[in-house]
Wavefront OBJ file of the C-alpha trace (Angstrom):
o trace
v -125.623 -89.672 244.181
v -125.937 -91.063 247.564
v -125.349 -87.835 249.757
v -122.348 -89.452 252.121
v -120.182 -90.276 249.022
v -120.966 -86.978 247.451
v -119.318 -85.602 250.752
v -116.382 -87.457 251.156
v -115.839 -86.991 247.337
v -116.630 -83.219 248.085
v -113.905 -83.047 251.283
v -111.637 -85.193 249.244
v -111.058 -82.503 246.633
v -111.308 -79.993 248.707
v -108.201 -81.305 250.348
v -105.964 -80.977 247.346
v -106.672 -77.055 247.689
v -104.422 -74.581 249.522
v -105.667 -71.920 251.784
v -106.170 -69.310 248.965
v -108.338 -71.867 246.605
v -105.928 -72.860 244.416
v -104.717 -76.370 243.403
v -102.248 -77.426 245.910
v -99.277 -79.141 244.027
v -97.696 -82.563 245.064
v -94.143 -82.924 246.096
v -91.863 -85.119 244.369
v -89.290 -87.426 245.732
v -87.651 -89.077 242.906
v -85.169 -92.281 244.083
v -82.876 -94.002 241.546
v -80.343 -96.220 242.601
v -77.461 -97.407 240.452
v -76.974 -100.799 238.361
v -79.406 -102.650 239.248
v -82.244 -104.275 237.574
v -85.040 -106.344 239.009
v -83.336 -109.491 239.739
v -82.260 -107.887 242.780
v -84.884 -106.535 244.093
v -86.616 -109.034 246.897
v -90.511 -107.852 245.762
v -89.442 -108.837 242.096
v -88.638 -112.262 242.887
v -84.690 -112.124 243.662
v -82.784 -115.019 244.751
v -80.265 -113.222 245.867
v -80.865 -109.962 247.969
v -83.262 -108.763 250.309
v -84.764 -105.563 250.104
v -87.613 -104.588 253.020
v -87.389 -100.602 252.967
v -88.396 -101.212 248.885
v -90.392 -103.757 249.452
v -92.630 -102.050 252.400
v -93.084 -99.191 249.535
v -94.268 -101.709 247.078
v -97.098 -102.513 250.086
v -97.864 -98.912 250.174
v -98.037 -98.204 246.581
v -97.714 -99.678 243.505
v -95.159 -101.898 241.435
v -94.646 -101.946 237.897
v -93.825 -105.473 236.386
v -93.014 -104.178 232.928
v -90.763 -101.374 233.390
v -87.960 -100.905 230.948
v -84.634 -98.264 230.572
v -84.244 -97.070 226.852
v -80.072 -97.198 227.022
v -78.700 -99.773 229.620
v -76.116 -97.400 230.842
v -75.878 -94.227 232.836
v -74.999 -91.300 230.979
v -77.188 -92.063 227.840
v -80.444 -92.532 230.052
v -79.667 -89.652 231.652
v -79.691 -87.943 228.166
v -82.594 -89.109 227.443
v -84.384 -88.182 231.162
v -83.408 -84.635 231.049
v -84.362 -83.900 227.465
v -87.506 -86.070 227.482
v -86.149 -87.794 224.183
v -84.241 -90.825 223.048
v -80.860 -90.051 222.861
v -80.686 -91.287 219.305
v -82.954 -88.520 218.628
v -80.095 -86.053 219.440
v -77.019 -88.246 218.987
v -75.858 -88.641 222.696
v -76.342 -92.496 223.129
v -72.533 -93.124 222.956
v -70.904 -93.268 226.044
v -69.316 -89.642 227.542
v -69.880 -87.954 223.744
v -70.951 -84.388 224.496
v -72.799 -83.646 221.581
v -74.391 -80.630 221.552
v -78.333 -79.878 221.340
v -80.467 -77.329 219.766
v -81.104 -74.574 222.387
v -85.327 -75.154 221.619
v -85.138 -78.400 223.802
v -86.396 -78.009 227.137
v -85.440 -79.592 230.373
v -88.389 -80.961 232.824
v -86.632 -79.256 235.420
v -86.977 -76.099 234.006
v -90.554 -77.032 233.330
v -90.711 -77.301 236.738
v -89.067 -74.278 238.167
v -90.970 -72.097 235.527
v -94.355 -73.788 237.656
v -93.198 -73.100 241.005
v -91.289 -75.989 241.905
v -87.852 -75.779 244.014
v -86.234 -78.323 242.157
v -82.951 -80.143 243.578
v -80.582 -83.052 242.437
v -78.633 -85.308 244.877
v -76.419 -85.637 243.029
v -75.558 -87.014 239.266
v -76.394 -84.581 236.733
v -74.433 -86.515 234.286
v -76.553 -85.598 231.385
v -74.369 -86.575 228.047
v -74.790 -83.555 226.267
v -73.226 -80.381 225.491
v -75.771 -77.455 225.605
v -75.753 -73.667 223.877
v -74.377 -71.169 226.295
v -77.629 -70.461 228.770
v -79.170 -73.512 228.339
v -77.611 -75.672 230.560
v -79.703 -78.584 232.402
v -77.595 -78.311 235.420
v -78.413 -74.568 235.601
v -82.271 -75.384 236.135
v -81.760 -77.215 240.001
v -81.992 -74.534 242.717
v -80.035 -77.075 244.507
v -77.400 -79.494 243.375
v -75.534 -81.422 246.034
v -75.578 -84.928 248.557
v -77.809 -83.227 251.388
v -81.071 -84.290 249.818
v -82.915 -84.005 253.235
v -81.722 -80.455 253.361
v -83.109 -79.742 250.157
v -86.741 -79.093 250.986
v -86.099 -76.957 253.937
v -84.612 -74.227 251.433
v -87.745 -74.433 249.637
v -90.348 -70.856 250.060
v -93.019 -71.895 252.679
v -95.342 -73.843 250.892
v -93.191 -74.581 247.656
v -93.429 -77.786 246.273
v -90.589 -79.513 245.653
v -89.338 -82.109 243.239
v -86.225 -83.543 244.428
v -84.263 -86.681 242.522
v -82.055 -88.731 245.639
v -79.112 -90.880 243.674
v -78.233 -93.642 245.579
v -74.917 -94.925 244.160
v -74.201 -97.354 246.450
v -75.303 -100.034 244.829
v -72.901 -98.612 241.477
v -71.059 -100.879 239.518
v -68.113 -100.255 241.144
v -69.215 -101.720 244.903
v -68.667 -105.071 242.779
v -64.953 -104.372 242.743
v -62.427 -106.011 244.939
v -62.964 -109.179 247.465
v -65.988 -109.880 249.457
v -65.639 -109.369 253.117
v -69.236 -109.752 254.329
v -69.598 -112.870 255.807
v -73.844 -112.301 256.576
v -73.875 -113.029 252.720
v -72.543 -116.116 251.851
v -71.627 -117.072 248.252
v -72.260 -120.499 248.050
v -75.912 -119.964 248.394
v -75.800 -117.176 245.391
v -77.712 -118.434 242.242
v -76.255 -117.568 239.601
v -77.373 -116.513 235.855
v -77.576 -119.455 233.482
v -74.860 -117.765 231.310
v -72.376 -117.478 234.215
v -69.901 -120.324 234.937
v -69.694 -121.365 238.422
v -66.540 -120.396 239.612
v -65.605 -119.296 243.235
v -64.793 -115.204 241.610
v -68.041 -115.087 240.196
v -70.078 -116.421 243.640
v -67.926 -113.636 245.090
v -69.027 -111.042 242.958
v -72.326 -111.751 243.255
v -72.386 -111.857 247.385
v -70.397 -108.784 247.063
v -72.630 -107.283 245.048
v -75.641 -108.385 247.520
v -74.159 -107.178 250.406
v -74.107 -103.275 247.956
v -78.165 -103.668 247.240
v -78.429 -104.195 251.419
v -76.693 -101.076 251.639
v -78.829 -99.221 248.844
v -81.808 -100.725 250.089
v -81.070 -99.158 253.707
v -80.807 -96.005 251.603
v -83.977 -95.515 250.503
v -85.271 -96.469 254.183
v -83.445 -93.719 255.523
v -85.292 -91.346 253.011
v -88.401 -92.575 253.629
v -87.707 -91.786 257.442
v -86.041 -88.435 256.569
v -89.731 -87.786 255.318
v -92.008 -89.076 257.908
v -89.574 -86.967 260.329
v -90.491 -83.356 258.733
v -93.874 -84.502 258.084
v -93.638 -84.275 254.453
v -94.408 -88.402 253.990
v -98.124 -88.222 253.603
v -97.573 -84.813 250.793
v -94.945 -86.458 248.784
v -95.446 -89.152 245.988
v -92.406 -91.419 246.025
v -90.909 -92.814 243.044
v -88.131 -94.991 243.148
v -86.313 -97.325 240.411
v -83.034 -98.189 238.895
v -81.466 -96.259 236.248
v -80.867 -99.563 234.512
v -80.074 -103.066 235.003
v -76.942 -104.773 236.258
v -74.621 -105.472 237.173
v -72.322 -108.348 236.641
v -71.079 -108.854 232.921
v -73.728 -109.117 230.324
v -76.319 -106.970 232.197
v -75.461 -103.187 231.974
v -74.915 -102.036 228.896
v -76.331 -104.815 226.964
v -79.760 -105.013 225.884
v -80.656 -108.147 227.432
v -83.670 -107.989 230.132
v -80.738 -107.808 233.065
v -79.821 -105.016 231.256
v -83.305 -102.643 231.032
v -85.370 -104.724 233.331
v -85.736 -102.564 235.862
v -87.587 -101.753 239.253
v -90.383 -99.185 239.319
v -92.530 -98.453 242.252
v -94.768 -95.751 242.994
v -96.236 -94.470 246.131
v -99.230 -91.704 245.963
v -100.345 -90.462 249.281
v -103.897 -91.085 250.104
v -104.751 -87.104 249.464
v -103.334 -87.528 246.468
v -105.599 -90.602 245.464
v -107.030 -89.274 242.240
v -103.918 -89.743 240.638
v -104.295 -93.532 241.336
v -103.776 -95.787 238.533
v -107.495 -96.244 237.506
v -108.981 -99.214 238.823
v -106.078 -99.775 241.437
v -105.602 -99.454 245.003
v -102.142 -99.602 246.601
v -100.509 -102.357 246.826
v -100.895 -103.496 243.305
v -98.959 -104.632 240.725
v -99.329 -102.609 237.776
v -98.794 -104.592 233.920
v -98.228 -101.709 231.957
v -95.451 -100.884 229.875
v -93.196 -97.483 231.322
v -90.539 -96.779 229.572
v -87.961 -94.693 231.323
v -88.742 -92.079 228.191
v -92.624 -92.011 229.676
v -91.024 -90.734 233.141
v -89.868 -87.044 232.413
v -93.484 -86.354 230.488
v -95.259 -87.821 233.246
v -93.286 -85.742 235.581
v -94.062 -82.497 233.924
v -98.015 -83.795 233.300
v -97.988 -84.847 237.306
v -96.237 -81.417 238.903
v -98.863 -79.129 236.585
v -95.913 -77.627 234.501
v -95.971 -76.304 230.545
v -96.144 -79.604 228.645
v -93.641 -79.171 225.239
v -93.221 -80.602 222.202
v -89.501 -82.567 222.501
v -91.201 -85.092 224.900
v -91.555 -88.505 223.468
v -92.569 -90.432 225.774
v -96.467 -91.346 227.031
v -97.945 -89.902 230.419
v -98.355 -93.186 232.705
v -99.642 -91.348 235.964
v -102.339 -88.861 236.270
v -105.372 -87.177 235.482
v -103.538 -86.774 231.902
v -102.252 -90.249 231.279
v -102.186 -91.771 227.783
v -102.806 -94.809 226.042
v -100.125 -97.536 226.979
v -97.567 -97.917 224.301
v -97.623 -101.597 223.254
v -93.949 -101.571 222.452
v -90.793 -100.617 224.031
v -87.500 -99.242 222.329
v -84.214 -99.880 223.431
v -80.904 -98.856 222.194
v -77.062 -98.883 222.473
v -74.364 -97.041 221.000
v -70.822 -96.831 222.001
v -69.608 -97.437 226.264
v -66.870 -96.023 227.192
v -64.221 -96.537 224.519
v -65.982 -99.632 223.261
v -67.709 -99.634 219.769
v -71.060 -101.273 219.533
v -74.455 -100.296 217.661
v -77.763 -102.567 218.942
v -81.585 -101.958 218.683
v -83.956 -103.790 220.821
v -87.561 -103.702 219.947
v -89.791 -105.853 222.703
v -93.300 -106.144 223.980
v -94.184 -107.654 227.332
v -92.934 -111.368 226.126
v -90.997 -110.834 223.043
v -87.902 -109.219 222.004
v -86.179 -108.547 218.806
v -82.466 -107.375 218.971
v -80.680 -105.784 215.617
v -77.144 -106.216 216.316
v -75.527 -103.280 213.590
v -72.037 -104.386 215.072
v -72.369 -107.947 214.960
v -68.609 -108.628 214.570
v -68.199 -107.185 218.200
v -68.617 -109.565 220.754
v -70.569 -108.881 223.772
v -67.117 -109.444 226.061
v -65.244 -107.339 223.933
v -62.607 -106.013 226.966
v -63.738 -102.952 229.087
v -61.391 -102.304 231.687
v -63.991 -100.775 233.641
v -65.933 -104.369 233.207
v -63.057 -106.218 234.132
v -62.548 -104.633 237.392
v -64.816 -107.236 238.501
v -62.928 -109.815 239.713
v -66.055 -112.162 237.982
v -65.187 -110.723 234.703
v -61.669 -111.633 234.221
v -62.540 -114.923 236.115
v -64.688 -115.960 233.050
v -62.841 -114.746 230.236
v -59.714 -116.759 231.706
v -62.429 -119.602 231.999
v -63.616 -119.190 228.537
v -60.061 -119.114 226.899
v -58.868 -122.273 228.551
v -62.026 -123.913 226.543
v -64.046 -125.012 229.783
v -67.149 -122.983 229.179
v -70.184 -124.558 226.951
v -72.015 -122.888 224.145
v -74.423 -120.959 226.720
v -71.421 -119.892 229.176
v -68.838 -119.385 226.001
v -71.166 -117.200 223.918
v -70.471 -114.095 225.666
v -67.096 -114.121 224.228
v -67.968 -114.784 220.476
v -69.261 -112.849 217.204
v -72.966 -112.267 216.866
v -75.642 -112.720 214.544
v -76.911 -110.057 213.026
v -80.559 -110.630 214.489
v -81.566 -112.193 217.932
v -85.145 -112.843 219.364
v -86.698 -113.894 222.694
v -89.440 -114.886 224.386
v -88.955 -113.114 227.978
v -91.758 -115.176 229.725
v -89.848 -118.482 228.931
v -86.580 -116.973 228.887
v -85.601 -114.190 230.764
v -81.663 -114.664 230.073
v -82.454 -114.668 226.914
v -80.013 -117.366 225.893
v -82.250 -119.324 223.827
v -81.645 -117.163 220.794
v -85.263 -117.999 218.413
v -84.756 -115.861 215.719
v -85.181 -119.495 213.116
v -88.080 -120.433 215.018
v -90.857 -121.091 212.324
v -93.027 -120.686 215.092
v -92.153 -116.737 215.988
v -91.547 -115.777 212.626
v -94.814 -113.422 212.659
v -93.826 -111.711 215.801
v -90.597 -111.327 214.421
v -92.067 -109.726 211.614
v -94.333 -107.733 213.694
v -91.472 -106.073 215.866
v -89.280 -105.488 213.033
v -91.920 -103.494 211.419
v -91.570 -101.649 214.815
v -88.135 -101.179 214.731
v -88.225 -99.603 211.521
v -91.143 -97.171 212.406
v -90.020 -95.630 215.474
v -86.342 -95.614 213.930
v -87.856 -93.310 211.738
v -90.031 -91.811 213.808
v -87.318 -90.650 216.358
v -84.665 -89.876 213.609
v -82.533 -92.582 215.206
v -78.868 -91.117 214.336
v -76.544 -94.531 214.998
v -77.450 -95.490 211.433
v -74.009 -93.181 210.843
v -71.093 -94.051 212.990
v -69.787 -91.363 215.549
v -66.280 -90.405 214.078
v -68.345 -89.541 210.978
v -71.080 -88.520 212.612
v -68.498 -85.953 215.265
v -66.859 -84.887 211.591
v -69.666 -84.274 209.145
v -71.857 -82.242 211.837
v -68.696 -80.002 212.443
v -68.204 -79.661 208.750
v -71.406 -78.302 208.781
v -71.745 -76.621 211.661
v -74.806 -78.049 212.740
v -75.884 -80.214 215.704
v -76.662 -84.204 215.721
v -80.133 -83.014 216.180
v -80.600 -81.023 212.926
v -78.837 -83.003 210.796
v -80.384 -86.132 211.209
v -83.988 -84.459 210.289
v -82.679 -83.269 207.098
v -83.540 -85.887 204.679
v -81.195 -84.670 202.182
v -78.027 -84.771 204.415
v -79.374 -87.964 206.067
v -81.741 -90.133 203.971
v -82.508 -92.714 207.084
v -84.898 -94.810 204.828
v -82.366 -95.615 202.514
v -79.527 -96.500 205.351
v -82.134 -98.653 206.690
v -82.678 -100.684 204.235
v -78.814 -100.013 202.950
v -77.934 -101.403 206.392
v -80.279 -104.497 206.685
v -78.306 -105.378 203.513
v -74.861 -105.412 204.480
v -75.718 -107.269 207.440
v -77.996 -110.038 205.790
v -74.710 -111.930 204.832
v -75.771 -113.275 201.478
v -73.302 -113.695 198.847
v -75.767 -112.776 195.849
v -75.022 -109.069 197.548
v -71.578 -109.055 197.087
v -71.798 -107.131 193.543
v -73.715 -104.379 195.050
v -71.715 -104.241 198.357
v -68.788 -103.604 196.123
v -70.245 -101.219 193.574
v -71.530 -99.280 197.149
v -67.483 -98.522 197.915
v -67.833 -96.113 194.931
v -70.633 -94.294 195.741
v -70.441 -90.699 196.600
v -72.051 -91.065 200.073
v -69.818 -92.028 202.985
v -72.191 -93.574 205.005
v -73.341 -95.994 201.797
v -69.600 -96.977 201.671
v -69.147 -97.396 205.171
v -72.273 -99.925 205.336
v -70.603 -101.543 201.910
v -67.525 -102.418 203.807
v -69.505 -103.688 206.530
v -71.319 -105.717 204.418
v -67.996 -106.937 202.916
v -66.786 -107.706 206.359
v -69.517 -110.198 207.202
v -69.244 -111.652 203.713
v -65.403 -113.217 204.815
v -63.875 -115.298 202.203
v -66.865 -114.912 199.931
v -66.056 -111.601 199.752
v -62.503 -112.038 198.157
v -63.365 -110.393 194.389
v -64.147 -107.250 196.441
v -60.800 -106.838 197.637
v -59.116 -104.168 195.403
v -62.667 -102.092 196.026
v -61.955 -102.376 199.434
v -57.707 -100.859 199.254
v -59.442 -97.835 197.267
v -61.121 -97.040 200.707
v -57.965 -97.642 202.615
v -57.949 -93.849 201.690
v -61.044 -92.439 202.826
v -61.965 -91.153 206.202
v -63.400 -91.807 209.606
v -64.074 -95.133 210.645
v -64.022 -96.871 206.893
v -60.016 -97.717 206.073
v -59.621 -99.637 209.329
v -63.069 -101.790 208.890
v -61.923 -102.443 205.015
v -58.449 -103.630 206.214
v -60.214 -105.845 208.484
v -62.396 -106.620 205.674
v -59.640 -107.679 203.440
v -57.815 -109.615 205.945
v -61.052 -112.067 206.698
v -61.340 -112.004 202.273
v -57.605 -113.752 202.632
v -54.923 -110.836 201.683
v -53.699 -111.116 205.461
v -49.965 -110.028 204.822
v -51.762 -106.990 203.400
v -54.003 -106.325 205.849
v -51.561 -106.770 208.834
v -48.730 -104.252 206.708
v -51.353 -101.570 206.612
v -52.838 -102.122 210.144
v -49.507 -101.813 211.546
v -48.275 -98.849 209.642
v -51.770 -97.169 210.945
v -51.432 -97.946 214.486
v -47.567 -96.548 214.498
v -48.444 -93.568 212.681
v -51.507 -92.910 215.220
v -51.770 -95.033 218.262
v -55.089 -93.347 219.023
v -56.792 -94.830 215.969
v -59.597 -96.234 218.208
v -61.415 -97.871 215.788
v -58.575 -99.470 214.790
v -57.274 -100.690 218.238
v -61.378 -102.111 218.634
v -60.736 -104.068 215.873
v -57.425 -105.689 217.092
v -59.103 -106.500 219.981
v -62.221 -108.453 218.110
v -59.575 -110.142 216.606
v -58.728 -111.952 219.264
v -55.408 -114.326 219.580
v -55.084 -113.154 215.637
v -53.724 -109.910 216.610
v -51.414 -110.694 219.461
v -48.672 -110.481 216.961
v -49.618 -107.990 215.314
v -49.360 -105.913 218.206
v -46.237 -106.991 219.373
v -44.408 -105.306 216.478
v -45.618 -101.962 217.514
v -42.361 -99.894 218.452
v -42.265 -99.316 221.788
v -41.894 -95.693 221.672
v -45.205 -95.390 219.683
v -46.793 -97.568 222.614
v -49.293 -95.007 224.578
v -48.751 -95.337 228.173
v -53.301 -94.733 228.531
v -56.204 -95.476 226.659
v -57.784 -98.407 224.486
v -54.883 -99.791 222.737
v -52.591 -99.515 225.933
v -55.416 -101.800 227.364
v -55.981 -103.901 224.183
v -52.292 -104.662 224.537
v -52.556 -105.363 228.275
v -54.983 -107.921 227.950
v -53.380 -109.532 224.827
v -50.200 -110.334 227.008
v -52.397 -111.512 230.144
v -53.928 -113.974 227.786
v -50.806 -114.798 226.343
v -49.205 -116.020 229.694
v -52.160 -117.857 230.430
l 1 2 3 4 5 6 7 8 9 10 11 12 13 14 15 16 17 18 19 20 21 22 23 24 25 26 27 28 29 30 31 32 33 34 35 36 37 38 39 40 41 42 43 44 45 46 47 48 49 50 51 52 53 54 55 56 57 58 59 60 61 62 63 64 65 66 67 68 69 70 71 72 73 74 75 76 77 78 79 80 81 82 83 84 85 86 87 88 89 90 91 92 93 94 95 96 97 98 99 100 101 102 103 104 105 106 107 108 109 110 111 112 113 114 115 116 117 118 119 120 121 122 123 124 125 126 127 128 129 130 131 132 133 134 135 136 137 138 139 140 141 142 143 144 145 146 147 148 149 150 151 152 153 154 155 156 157 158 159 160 161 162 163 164 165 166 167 168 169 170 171 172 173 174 175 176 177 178 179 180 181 182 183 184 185 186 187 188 189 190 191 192 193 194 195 196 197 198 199 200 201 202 203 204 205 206 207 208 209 210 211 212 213 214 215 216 217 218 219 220 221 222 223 224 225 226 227 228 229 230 231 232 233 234 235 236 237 238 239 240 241 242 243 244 245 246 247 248 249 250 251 252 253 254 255 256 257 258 259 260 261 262 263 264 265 266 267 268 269 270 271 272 273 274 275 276 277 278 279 280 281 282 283 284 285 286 287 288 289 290 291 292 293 294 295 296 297 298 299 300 301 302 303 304 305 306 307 308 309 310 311 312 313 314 315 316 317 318 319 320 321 322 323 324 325 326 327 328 329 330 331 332 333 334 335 336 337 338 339 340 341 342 343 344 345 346 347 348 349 350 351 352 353 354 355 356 357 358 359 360 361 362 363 364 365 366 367 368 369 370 371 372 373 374 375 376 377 378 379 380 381 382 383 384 385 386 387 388 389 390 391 392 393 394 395 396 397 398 399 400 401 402 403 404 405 406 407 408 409 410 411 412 413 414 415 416 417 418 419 420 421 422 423 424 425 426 427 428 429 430 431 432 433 434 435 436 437 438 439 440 441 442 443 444 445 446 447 448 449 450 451 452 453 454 455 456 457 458 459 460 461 462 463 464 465 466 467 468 469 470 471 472 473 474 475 476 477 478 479 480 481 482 483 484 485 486 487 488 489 490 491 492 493 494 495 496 497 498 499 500 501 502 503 504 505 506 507 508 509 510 511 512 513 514 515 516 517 518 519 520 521 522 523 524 525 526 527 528 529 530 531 532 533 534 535 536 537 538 539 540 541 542 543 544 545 546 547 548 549 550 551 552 553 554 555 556 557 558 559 560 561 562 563 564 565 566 567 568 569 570 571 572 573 574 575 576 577 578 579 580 581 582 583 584 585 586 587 588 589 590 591 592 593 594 595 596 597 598 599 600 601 602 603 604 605 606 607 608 609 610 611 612 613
């Protein structure tokens, strides 16, 4: 080896050691701003927002262009950061659900601490789960609090540090209201393909620019915080979303607005063997992270105790793995809002399994409709002026969906019939199915039965769902792709399925009957026998019975239900699918049964808004 290179090799590695010989340790400044995905981000191409304090970090280090969230909303992600596993793994994809986990998962913040780290969190620690006493994730920061700056000067003298900075201004909720700033002006906002062009909607979307300034000045301000304590050239600085957004059809849905996100990575030159091989800063960098990749890599990057609950891959590092060739996506219930979707997608393509395809994608969220933009285009849609691209928010959905990103990044040219894709298709469903297994994926039972049957048994999400006795996932996978294949020559064992001894076999029999409508008319005294059973079943087989044609029926029983419990959620989603059909049907709920809070108050709400016009 030529002798110079061997010496700055040699001085290079010496470097990385502290005084006493030992491996010094990198800090960690972790930045992850709120609702956003990488349409507004200026280095990512967006038409809309400018970004120089993240795009002067891109310069310095490197961008990911295929960088994808697991859940599309907060709390579920967060699940799944904490815990190094997808939340369907432990049951805490729904929205706010507090299940608990098994007290042998470990958190890579205790990882951390256990390796020396002073480990701090400003500030969301809004993890989705409910653990054993001792073993909670917010117990593992030695600081928890909004003075992130702060945080590394209570550090021991020459403790690393790993230190997540939330930045929520850029949160869903700095979309409310009117928009005041007039540097941003809405008639020069492009809007998504599926948005109509109304003057609430440019509004929202200058509004929502004028937030991602503000975030953007944000991470500036940290960067600066660094330089000033001389910590800027010993820190690696990660920053990204924590998903996409953040007008309607982007968080929370697994479209790419949704878990397209921002990742970019800067690694201080004394720091440079943990380079992406091959790259120097300022790349772009074409593999696929999943946000499940970042908590491994975290632990593989800060030296600590690797464990076995991690499932994602190592992307950074000395120890990073093979790229994963696939990403997994999924979606359970937000807020009080039913829904059930898996998204398997490679760079280009995506395949989406919609398990509650009778649930529109603009099924009302109040938090949703705060937007001005949101209740702008549902008034829009209802008065018949939007087209099948703007309109199809508000509609049923098929059962299967499938994209090609490159061509389509709105992903409103659904190809799932495409002759041409039908081996990709093939190929990702095969995927789907695999790591469905692989990760025990839990939303193949819904949560009221899912919340009951684990409390029967006193065991958590986590156990039961890697019991193949109590939960045969196999069998509800293929169970499931039969009830929502919609073909009639089913129907026979759909029905004979309302019998069987499993509830989960007859709740996917009455969702099967659902789909089936008219067709499914000779099922309909199999489907009053379940009228009696439990959890989420008698409300879907009213519903079920109603679209076979016994409507009188099915409106009798739906309103004794809701009277005799107006918190019958599933029952008040279902009036709410149901569109104008309902608005009746709700207006001959006594008044003193009317909640004055929660879904049905709001399902209510809406119906008379839309009623009036």
């Amino acid at each position: 080896m030529n002798p110079i290179k061997f010496t700055f090799i040699f001085v290079l590695i010496l470097s990385a050691f502290g005084l006493h010989g030992k491996m010094a340790k990198p800090n960690i400044l972790w930045m992850t701003s709120e609702d956003n995905s990488i349409e507004w981000i200026s280095c990512y191409g967006s038409k809309n927002a400018k970004t120089p304090h993240i795009d002067q970090l891109a310069k310095e280090g490197f961008r990911y262009l295929y960088c994808f969230d697991n859940g599309a909303v907060c709390a579920p992600t967060r699940s799944s950061w904490i815990t190094g596993m997808h939340s369907v793994s432990n049951g805490t994809q729904p929205m706010r659900s507090g299940f608990e986990i098994p007290a042998s998962i470990n958190f890579y913040n205790e990882l951390m601490q256990k390796a020396g780290y002073f480990t701090s969190n400003c500030s969301k620690t809004d993890y989705n789960l409910r653990a054993p006493s001792g073993r909670n994730p917010k117990d593992f920061w030695n600081y928890s609090g909004k003075d992130y700056a702060g945080t590394w000067k209570l550090r021991k003298k020459g403790q690393p540090f790993f230190t997540v900075y939330n930045i929520g201004d850029s949160h869903e909720s700095r979309a409310f209201g009117d928009h005041k700033d007039e540097s941003v002006d809405p008639k020069k906002m492009i809007l998504a393909p599926y948005h109509p062009d109304l003057p609430e909607m440019r509004n929202t979307y200058a509004k929502y620019s004028s937030a991602i300034s503000k975030m953007d000045s944000l991470v500036g301000q940290a960067i600066e915080k660094l330089k000033q304590d001389g910590l800027y050239e010993d820190t690696i600085i990660v920053y990204n979303s924590d998903h996409g957004g953040v007008l309607a059809r982007s968080k929370r849905f697994l479209y790419s607005s949704g878990i397209h996100c921002p990742l970019i990575v800067r690694i201080p030159e004394k720091w440079k063997h943990l380079y992406p091989r091959g790259k120097s800063p300022g790349s772009t960098i074409d593999r696929i992270v999943s946000f499940i990749d970042m908590p491994k890599t975290w632990v593989s990057l800060t030296g600590a105790e690797m464990k076995d609950n991690f499932q994602g891959r190592i992307f950074l590092g000395p120890e990073t793995e093979p790229e994963s060739k696939y990403h997994f996506s999924w979606r359970g219930r937000a807020d009080e809002r039913f829904d059930c979707v898996r998204v398997m997608r490679d760079k280009q393509f995506a395949y989406h399994k919609n398990y509650a395809p009778f649930a529109p994608n603009g099924q009302y969220l109040a938090y949703m409709h705060n937007m001005k933009a949101t209740g702008a285009w549902e008034r829009h849609h209802q008065a018949g002026k939007t087209n099948r691209v703007t309109g199809r928010f508000f509609e049923p959905r098929p059962s299967e969906e499938f994209y090609d990103n490159f061509k389509d990044f709105h992903n409103i040219d659904n190809r799932i019939a495409d002759s041409n894709h039908q081996a990709k298709i093939k190929e990702l469903k095969q995927e789907l199915r695999r790591q469905q297994l692989k990760y025990f994926d839990s939303g193949l039972i819904p949560e009221e039965m899912r919340k009951r049957i684990t409390s029967e048994k006193k065991t958590t999400v986590y156990a039961f769902v890697r019991d193949p006795k109590l939960y045969p996932l196999a069998q509800y996978l293929d169970y499931a792709d039969l009830a929502l294949s919609r073909k009639k020559k089913n129907l026979k064992t759909l029905t004979q399925g309302l019998l069987d001894g499993d509830p989960v076999t007859r709740y996917w029999s009455v969702i099967g009957l659902l789909l089936l409508e008219k067709q499914a008319k000779s099922a309909i005294p199999g489907l009053k026998n379940v009228l009696k059973d439990q959890d989420e079943i008698p409300a879907f087989a009213a519903w079920a019975i109603y679209k076979a044609g016994e409507k009188a029926f099915a409106e009798k029983w739906m309103l004794e239900a809701i009277t005799q419990n107006p918190e019958n959620k599933t029952l008040a989603n279902i009036f709410d699918w149901m569109g104008t059909k309902s608005h009746a049907l709700l207006g001959k709920i006594p008044a003193e049964k009317l909640p004055q809070k929660g879904l049905l108050k709001d399902v209510i709400k809406r119906s008379e808004i839309l009623e009036e016009g």
